[in-house]
N, C-alpha and C positions, 0 to 999 in steps of 0.2 A: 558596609561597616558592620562589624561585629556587635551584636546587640546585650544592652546592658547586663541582662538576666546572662547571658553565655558567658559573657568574662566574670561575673558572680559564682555562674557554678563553674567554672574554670579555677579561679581563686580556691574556693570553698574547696575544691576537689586538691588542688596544691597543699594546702594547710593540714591534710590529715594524710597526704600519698608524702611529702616531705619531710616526714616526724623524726628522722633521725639524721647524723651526722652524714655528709656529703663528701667523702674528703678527697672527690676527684674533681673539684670546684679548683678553679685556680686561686692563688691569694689576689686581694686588693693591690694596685699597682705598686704602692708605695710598702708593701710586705713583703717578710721573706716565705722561702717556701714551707710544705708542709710535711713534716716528719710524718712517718706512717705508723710510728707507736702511738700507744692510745697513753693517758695519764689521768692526773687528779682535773676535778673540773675548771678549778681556779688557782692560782700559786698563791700559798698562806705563807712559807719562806720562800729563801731563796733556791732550796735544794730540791723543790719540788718539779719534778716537770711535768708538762701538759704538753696537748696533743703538736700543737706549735711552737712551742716556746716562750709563749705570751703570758703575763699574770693572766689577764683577762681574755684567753681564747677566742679565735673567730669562731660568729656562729656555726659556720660550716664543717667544723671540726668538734660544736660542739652537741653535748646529751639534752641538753634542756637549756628554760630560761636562765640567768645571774638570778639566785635569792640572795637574800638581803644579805644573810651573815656571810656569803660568801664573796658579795662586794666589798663589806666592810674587811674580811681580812686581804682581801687584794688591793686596795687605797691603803691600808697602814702601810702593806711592802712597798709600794709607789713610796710612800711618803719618807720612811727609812731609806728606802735608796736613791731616795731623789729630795732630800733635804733643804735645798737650793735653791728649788724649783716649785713642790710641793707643800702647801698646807694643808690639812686637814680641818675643819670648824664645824663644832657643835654648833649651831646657831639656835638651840634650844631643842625640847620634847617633844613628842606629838602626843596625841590625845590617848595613845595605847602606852605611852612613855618609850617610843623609840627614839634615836638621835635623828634630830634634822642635818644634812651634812651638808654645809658649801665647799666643798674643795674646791681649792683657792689654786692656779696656775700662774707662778709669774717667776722671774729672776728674781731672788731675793737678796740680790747683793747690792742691787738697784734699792733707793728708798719707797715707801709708798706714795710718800706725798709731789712726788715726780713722776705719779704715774694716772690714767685713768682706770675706769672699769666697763668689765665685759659682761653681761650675766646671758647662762646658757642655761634655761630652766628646763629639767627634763622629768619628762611623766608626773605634771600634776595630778595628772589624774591615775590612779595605782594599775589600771586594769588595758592600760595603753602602755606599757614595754620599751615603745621603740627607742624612744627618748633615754633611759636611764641605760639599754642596754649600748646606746651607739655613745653616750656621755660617758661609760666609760672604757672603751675604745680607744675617743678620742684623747680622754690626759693621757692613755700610754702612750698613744702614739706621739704626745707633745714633748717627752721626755725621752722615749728611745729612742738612740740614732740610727736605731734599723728602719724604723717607719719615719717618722718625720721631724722628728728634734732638729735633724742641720738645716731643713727646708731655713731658707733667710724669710720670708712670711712670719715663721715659726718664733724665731729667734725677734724680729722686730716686736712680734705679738707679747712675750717674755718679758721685754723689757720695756714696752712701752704700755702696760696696762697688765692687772691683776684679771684673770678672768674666773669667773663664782661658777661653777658648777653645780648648781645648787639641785637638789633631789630633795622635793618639797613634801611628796606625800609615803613616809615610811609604809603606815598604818595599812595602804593599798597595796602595798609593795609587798609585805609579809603575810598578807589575807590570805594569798595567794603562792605562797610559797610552798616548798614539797611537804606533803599532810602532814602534821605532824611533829614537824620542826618547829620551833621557835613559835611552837602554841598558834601554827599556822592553819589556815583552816579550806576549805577547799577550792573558793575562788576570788581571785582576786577581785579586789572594787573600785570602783571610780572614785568613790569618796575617801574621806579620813572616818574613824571611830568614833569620830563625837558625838557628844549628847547634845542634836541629834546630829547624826553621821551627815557633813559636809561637802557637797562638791568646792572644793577650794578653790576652782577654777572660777568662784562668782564673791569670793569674798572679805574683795579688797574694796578701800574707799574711793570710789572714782569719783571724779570732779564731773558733775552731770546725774540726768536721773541715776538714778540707784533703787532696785528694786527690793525691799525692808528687808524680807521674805528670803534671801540669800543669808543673810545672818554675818551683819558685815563684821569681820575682825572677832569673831566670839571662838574661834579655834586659837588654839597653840600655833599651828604651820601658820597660818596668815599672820600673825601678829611676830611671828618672828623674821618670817621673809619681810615685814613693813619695816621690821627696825633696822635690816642691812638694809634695805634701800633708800631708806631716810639717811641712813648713820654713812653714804657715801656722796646723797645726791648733791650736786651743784649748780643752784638757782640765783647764782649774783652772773656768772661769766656765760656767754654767750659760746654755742654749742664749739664753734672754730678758736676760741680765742687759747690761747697757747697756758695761761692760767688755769683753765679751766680742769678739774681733778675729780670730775664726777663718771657718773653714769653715759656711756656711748651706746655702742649698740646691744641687742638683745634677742636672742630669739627663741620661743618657748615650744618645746618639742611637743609632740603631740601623739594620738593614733586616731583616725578615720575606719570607718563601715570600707567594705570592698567598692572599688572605683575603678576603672582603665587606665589608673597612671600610679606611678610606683610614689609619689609624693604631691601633696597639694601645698603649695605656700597662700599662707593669708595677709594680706599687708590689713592693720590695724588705721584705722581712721579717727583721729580727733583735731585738735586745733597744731595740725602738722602747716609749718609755712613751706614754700614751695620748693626750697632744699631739702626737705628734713623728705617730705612726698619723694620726690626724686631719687633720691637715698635709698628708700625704702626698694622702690621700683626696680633701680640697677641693684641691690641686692637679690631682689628675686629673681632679674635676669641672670644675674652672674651663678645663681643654684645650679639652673638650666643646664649651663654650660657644666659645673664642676661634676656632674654626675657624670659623664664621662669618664673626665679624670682620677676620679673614687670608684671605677669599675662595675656601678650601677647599672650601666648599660649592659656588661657582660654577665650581670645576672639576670635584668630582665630578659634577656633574648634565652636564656635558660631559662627562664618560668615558661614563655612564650612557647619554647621548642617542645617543655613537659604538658602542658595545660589545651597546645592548639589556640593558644591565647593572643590578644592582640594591646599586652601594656603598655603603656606610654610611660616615657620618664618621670613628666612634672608638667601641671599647671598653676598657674598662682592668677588672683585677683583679692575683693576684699573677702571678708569674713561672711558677709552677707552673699556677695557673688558666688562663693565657692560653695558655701555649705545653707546659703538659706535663710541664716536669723541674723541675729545680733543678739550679744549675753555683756549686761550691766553686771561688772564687777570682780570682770577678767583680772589677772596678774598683769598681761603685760599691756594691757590698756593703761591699768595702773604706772606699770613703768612708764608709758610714753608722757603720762599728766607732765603738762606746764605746768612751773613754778612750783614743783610738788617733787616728785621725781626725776623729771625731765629728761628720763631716758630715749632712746630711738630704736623702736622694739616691731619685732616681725613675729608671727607665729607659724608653725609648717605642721600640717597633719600626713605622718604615714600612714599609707594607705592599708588597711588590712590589720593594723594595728593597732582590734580592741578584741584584749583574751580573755577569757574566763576560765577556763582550767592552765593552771600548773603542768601537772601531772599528766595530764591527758595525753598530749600531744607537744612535741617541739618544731616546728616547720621552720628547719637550718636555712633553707634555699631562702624562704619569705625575712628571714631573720636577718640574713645578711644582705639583701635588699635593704632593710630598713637602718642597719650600722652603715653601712654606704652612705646612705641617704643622708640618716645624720653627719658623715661626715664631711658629702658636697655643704651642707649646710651652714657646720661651725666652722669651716676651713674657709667658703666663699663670707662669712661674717669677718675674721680674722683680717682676711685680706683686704676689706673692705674698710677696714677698721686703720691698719697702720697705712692706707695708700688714698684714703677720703675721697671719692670722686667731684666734682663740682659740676653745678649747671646753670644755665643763665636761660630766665623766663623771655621768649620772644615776641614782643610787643609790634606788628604788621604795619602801624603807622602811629600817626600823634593819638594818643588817649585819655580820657576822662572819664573820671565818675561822677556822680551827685552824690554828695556828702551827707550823711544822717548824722546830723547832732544828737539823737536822742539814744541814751543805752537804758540796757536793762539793768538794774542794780540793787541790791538790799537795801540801799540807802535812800530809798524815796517813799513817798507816802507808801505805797504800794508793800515796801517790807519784803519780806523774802519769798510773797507770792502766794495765792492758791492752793498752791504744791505746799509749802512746808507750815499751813496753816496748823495744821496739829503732828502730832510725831505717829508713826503707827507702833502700834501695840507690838508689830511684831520687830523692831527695826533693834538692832543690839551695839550699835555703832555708842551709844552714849552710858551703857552695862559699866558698873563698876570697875570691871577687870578690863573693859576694854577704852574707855576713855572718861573717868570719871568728872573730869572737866566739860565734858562736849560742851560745843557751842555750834550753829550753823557755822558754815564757811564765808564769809564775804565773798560778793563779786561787785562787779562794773564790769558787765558783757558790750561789745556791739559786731555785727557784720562788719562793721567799718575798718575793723582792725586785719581784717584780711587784705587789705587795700596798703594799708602799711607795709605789711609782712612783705604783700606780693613786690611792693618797689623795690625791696631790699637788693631782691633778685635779678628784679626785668632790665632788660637795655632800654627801654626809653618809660622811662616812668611816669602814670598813671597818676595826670593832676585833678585834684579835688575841687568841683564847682559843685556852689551852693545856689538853692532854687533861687533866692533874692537878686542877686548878683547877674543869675541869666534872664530875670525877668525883666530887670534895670535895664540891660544891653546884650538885647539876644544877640549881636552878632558874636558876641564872645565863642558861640560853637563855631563860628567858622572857621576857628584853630585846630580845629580838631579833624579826624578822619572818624574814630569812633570815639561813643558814652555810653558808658553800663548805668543803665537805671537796675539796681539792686533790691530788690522786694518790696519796695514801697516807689509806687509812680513820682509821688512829689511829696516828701519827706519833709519838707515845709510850707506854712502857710503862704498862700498865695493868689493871684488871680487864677483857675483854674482854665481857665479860657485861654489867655495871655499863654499858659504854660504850655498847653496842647499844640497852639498856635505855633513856640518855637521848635517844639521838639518835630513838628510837620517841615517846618522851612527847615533845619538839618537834614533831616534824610534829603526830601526833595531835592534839597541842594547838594547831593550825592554824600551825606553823611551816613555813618552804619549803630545806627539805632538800639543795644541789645537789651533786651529785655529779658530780666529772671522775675523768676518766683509769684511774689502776690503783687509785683506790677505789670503780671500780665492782663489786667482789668482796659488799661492805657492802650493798647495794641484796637483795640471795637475803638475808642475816640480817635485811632489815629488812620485804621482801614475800612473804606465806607460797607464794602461787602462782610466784615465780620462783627454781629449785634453782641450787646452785654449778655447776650443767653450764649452764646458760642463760647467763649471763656469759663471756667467751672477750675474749681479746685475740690482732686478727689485725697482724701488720706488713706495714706500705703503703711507700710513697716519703715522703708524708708524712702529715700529720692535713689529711682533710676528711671535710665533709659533704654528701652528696647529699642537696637537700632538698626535699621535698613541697610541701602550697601556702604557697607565699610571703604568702598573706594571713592567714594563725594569728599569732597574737601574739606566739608564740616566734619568727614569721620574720619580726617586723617590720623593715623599716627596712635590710633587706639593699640591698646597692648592687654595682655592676659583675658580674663574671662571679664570683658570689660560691660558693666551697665549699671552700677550704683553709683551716685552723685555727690549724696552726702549722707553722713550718718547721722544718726537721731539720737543718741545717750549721750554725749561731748554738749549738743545744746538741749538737753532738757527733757527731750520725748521720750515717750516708753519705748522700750524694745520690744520689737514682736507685736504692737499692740496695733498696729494700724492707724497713728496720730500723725504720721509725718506727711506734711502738706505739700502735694503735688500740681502743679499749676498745669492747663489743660488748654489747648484750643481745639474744637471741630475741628476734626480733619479736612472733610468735606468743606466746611466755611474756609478752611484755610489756604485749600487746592484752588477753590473757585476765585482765592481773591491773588493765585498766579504764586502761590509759598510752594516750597519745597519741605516736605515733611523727613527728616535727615533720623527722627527716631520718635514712639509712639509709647503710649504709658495706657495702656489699656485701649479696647478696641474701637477705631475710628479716632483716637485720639492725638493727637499733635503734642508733644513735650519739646519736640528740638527740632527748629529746620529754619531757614531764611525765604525772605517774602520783597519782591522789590517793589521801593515805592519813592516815585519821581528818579532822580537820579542815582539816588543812593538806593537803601533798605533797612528792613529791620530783620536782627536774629535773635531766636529767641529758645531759653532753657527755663523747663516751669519748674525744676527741682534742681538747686547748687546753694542756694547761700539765704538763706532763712533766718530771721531775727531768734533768737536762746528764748526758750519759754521757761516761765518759772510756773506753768499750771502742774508741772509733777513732783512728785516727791523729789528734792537735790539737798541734801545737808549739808554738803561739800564745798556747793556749790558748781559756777557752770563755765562751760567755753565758750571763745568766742565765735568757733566756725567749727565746720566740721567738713571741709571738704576732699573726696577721695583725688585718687591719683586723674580716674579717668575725668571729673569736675575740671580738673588744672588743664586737661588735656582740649574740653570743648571750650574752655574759655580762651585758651592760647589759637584754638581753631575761630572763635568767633572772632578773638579782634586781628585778625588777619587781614588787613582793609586798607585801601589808602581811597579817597575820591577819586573820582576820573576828574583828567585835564578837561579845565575850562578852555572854550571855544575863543579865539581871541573877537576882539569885539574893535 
């Protein structure tokens, strides 16, 4: 395999050997061909022409990046000659007093109140390109019926939802525009102009930690992309119900450092129920595929053939799997917030696309990668959009959990916690101009409600016993095949002896035992070879698993860049800071007492494998479903879970279980 640093300088070496126009490139499947006159760079009327015949040129015919004013007179002709179709919306200044622009795509002859919304955020951040240059692409191509206006996708998309185009960060956008222009200056930036210059990409109000120091809502851009997302979202109807007139899906364009794959998808992690997870996931499968059909692959295999390169199309997992951290205060975290926004939001980073000169350099070939890209992208959302996939959570035999009555909530002595005991100095969320009312947020968090969510889904749903009730009459588990004890062993008062006692006669009696989180203390009282020193809980940034062979049953069915479990800002934790509580067994103690260790969370360490004991066993995950902590700063307030795709994945793996037949007697 080609090694990281070679596809680096392969890339690096593409981006300045590819600076000008290509125009022996073929067009995009769904284009027409390529006139070999040269023209203006963008069509301001109608009489203009350019090298294809496009307002907005492919890259591969074109001289440079889109600057700004030369977007804005190519959306006015869009919007003039497509009236019907096309909005245009200030949705406010930016900090340098540019316009923020949602262009709005839908049939307008359709009402709005008969319709949902789409939002396609592109290049929040000004000095990442790929996003605004493929967002506007895609309206032409939504509107002409040489590229894709007849597609039926197209037309259902029109008239079944308005979709926002929204181009959040001007200020970056024109930094970096050709020197000189438009009081432009030599390279573009990541941030906005403000006092003090903003990554916008952290400066929205998320429900969960929030880190002060971002400076939430104190820009123009955020507090205007807050009021279209406010000013559409719908929080009384349930995401399928045919009333419902909000916010659907979402996906926030991006650009990534050089990598071996021409696109990375992030699926975003908060209190997603097991639809909403799913959703996410067959959207980033369905990318996969559409790069094909948006001729992404007939450019890579031409970077490939220039470079001696070995690109890959696309990978996707979370935001943490793919890129490493987690960031309190994202856009479309924001959008995905329950009962706030309540959007169903993805994010994709092109790869290769973060610029710093304008002027410098144009790399068409790399450029038209990343319009591709964005187009597998909004085009696999679109479709995703008017054709909703459905899934149903598979539950292996009878199941139960043990119920926690007790939540986390403002409303108790306790108050809003540790965490929001004083305000920090630096925090701007309660600043005159940005919310002069503030108040904390209320909650009433529990794990519990993931138990809710998940029956919604499952085929055999997942009944709730409480410690009292099985202490009265332990035979009560013998209904069962499996019981999730969820991060607390015995979550009410009890005989503690008696309790151990039943949860022994279960398995023995060939029940499957699963144990998460911080009730893996309970596993030493219930296996004679593993002591209260073999169990340990270490803090990570967040919950994963590093996992062994992908072909054992507990790792079936794993998908993307699969190993984080749950996230830590949705309940509470810091990002990045190493709080999030990972439950641990010796390996070694675990091996010796006959487990299977199916994945490892630091070295000699056991986080996921199964252990047989008597007829049944126990399976056990130290990091999925952790009670919301209020020790960090949350003004917002908090979720109630937080778990990823791949979580849904080992829980639907662990309760795979029925007992073995009893012997007749």
């Amino acid at each position: 395999m080609r090694s990281r640093t070679l596809l680096s300088a392969c890339v690096g070496t593409l981006l300045l050997a590819m600076a000008g126009p290509a125009t022996s490139l073929s067009a995009p499947a769904a284009g027409s061909g390529w006139p070999e006159t040269g023209g203006v760079p963008v069509k301001c009327s109608a009489d203009d022409i350019t090298p294809d015949g496009r307002v907005f040129p492919e890259p591969q015919v074109s001289a440079t990046w889109l600057s700004f004013n030369e977007f804005q007179c190519g959306i006015d002709l869009l919007e003039d000659q497509n009236r019907d179709r096309i909005e245009v919306v200030v949705l406010g200044r930016s900090a340098s007093d540019h316009p923020i622009y949602d262009v709005q795509v839908t049939n307008e002859s359709i009402p709005e109140e008969q319709k949902r919304h789409l939002l396609i955020l592109s290049s929040i951040h000004g000095n990442e390109p790929a996003g605004r240059e493929g967002g506007a692409r895609v309206i032409e191509d939504m509107v002409d019926a040489r590229f894709m206006a007849s597609e039926d996708f197209i037309q259902e998309t029109l008239d079944g939802f308005v979709t926002h185009f929204v181009f959040a960060n001007p200020d970056g956008w024109v930094d970096g525009d050709i020197y000189g222009r438009n009081d432009a200056g030599v390279l573009y930036s990541r941030q906005n102009n403000g006092t003090p210059n903003r990554d916008l990409n952290r400066n929205f109000p998320v429900h969960g930690f929030l880190r002060a120091s971002n400076g939430t809502l104190d820009q123009p851009e955020g507090r205007a992309i807050d009021d279209l997302l406010l000013d559409h979202a719908d929080t009384t109807h349930d995401v399928d119900d045919p009333n419902n007139d909000g916010w659907y899906l979402g996906t926030d364009n991006h650009g990534q450092g050089v990598k071996p794959v021409a696109a990375s998808g992030l699926q975003i992690v908060g209190e997603f129920d097991f639809m909403k997870s799913e959703r996410l996931a067959h959207f980033a499968d369905r990318i996969e595929g559409a790069m094909a059909e948006y001729s992404v692959l007939d450019v890579i295999e031409q970077i490939n053939q220039t470079t001696d390169g070995a690109v890959r199309p696309y990978e996707w997992g979370t935001l943490y799997d793919i890129l490493g951290y987690s960031a309190s205060g994202s856009g479309i975290d924001y959008y995905n917030t329950p009962g706030k926004v309540a959007g169903t939001g993805y994010a994709t980073e092109m790869t290769g696309a973060t610029v710093a000169l304008n002027w410098g350099i144009h790399p068409a070939l790399v450029n038209q990668m990343w319009v591709n890209s964005v187009r597998a992208i909004n085009y696999s959302l679109m479709r995703d959009a008017v054709d909703p996939p459905s899934f149903t959570f598979p539950v292996g035999g009878e199941a139960a959990f043990v119920f926690d009555p007790s939540v986390v909530t403002d409303g108790d002595e306790n108050g809003f916690g540790p965490g929001n005991e004083s305000i920090p100095d630096n925090f701007t969320g309660n600043r005159d101009d940005v919310d002069p009312d503030f108040e904390f947020g209320p909650y009433e968090v529990t794990r519990m409600k993931f138990f809710d969510d998940l029956n919604r889904y499952a085929d055999r749903p997942l009944d709730a016993l409480r410690v009292p009730e099985v202490l009265e009459d332990p035979t009560l588990l013998d209904e069962y095949d499996s019981l999730v004890l969820a991060d607390r062993a015995m979550p009410q008062s009890g005989d503690e002896a008696a309790w151990v006692a039943a949860l022994r006669g279960f398995v023995e009696g060939g029940g499957n035992l699963i144990v998460t989180d911080g009730a893996a203390p309970i596993i030493s009282d219930l296996v004679d070879e593993i002591g209260p020193e073999d169990v340990t809980m270490a803090r990570r940034d967040v919950g994963y698993v590093d996992f062994g062979d992908r072909g054992h049953a507990l790792n079936a069915g794993l998908r993307g860049v699969a190993s984080q479990t749950y996230d830590v800002i949705p309940i509470g934790y810091p990002d990045n800071a190493g709080q999030a509580p990972n439950w641990l067994v010796s390996e070694s103690a675990w091996t010796a007492a006959g487990g299977y260790t199916a994945g490892t969370n630091g070295t000699g360490q056991t986080i996921y494998g199964e252990l047989p004991l008597g007829e049944g066993g126990i399976r056990f995950l130290g990091a999925v479903l952790p009670e919301p902590s209020e020790d960090y700063f949350h003004p917002y307030g908090l979720q109630n879970y937080a778990v990823t795709y791949t979580g849904y994945t080992l829980l639907e793996n662990m309760l795979d279980w029925q007992r073995p037949p009893q012997s007749a007697t």
